[in-house]
C-alpha positions in Angstrom: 0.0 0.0 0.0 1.6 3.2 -0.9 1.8 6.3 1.9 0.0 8.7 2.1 2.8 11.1 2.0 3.9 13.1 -1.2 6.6 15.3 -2.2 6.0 18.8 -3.1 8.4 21.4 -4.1 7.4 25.1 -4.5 9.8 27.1 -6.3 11.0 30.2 -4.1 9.1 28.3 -1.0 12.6 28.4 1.0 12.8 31.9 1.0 10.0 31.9 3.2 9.9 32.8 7.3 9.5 29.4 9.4 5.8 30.8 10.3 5.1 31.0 6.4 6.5 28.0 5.1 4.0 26.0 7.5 1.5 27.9 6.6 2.1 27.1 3.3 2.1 23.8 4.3 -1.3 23.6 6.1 -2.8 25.3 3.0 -1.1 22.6 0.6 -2.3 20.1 2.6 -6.0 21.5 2.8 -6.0 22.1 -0.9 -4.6 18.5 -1.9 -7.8 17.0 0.5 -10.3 18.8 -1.3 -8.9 18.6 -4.7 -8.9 14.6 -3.1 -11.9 14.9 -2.0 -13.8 16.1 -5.3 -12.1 13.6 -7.8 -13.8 10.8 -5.3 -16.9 12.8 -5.9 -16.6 12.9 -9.8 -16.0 9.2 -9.8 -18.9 8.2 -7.8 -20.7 10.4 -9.9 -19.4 8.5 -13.3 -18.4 5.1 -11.7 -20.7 2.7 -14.2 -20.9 -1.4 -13.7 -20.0 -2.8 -10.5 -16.3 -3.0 -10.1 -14.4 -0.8 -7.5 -13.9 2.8 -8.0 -11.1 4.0 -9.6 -9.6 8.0 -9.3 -7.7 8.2 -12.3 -5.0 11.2 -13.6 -8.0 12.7 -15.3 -10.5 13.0 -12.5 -8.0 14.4 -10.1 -6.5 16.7 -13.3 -10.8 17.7 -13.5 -11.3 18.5 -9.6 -7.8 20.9 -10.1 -10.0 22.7 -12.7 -13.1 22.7 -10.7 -10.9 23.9 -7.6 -9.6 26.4 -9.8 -12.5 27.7 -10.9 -13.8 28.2 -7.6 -16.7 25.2 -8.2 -15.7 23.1 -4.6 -17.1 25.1 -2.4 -17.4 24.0 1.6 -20.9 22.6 2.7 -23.1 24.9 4.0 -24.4 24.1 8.1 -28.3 23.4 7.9 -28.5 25.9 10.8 -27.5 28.6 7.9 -30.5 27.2 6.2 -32.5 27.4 9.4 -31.4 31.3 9.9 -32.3 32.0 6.3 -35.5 30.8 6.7 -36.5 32.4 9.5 -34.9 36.5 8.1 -37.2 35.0 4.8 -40.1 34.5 7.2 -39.6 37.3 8.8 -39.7 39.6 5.7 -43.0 38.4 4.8 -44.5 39.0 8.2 -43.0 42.5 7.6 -44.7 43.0 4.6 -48.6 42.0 6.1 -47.5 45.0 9.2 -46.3 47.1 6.6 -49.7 47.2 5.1 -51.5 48.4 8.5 -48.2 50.8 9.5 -50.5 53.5 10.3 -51.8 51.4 13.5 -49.6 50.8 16.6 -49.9 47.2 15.8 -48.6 47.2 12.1 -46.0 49.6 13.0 -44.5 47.6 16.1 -45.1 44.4 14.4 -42.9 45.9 11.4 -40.3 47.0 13.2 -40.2 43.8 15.3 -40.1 41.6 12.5 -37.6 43.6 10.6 -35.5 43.4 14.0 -36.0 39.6 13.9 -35.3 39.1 10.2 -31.9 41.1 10.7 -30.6 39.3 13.3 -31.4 36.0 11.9 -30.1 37.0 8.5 -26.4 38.1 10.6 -26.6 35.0 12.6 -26.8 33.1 9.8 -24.1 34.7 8.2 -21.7 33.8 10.7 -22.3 29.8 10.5 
């Protein structure tokens, strides 16, 4: 079984600070995974008959491209889903106050739900 280490030289890499050159490192590392991570992807996605998958040269050399193009993207949390939910709720509550802003109630129930919808919306953001 071969390792899981590889060898990767970056030209000009040695001219680095300590401090960079592992963060260079880390960021390698993280890039290789989900370059990894996306060619498994692709050949689920066009793995036909029933022997064992296969990554080949050309689906890694495919998520390079996609990585490249900014197409892997990280998963978004369901609670982001769950925020943007409830600021989408909340605008359309806003909307039936806005129509009866000339009351106490409408206007107070606007504001509130704009409040709401806001702090979900920033919530959400930071999942």
């Amino acid at each position: 079984m071969a390792s899981d280490d590889l060898d990767i030289e970056v030209p000009g890499s040695g001219a680095l600070p300590p401090d960079a050159r592992r963060e260079l490192e880390i960021c390698l590392k993280e890039f290789g995974s989900d370059v990894y991570d996306e060619a498994n992807r692709l050949e689920v996605s066009f793995h036909i008959g029933s022997g064992p998958p296969v990554v080949t040269s050309s689906l890694i050399r495919e998520a390079y491209l996609y990585s490249k193009r900014g197409h892997i993207q990280p998963r978004v949390p369901f609670s982001r889903h769950i925020f943007d939910a409830i600021s989408y709720a909340a605008a359309a509550v806003a909307g039936v106050f806005a129509g009866r802003i000339d009351t106490p109630t409408g206007s107070i129930g606007f504001a509130a739900s704009l409040g709401i919808g806001l702090i979900a919306y920033l919530i959400g953001r930071k999942k």
